[in-house]
C-alpha positions as a printed Julia matrix, in Angstrom:
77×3 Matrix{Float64}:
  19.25  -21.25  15.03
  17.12  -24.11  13.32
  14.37  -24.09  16.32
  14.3   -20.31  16.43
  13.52  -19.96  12.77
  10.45  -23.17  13.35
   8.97  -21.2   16.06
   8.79  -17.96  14.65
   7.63  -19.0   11.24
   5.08  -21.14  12.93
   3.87  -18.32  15.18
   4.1   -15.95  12.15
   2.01  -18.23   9.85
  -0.39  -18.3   13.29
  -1.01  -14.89  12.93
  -1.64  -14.94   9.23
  -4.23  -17.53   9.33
  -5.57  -15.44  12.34
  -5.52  -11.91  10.37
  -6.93  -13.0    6.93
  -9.64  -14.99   8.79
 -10.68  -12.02  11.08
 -10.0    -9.62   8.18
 -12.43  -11.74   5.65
 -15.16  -11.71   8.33
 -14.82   -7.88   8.82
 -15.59   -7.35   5.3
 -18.34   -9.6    5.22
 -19.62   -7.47   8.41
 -19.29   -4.43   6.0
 -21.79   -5.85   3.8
 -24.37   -6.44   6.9
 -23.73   -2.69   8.02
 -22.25   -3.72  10.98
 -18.55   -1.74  10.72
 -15.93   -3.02  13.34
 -12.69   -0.51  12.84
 -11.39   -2.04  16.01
 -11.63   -5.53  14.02
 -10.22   -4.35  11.2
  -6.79   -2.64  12.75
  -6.35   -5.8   15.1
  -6.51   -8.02  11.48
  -3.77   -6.09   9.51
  -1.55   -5.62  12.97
  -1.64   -9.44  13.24
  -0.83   -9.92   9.17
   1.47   -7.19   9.32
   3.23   -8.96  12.34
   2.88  -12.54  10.83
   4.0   -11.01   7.48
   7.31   -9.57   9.67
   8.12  -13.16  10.99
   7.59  -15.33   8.34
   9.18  -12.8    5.37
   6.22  -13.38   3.37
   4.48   -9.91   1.4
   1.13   -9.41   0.14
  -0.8    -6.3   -1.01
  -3.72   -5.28   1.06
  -6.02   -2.31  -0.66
  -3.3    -1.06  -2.85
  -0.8    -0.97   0.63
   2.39   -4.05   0.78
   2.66   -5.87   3.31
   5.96   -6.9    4.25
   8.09   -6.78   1.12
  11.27   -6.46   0.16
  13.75   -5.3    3.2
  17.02   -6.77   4.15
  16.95   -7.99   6.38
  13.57   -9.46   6.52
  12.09   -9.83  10.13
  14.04  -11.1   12.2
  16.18  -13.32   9.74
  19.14  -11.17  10.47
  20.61  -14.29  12.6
């Protein structure tokens, strides 16, 4: 159970460095008028997921991420 819970947590934390990044560089596109929506759904899907494996929650635009759930991702082992 040990290895299971290293790999997902280190894939989930993957795909939060992976979201935030691509999510602060889609803002900062907003501000040059170049608007990716695309960019911006494939950013939350891959916090959303990383938020899922890890058990971690944050609060995007007013929305949670994650949160509160039991069980939370795939900790039910």
């Amino acid at each position: 159970g040990t290895i299971f819970k290293y790999i997902f947590n280190t894939i989930g934390t993957l795909f939060l460095v992976l979201g935030t990044t691509g999510f602060i560089i889609n803002v900062l596109k907003v501000f040059g008028k170049k608007i990716s929506i695309g960019g911006f759904t494939v950013s939350i899907l891959l916090l959303w997921i990383g938020a899922f494996l890890t058990g971690t929650s944050f609060t995007i635009w007013g929305f949670l991420m994650g949160g509160e759930r039991s069980p939370i991702g795939y900790h039910f082992f």
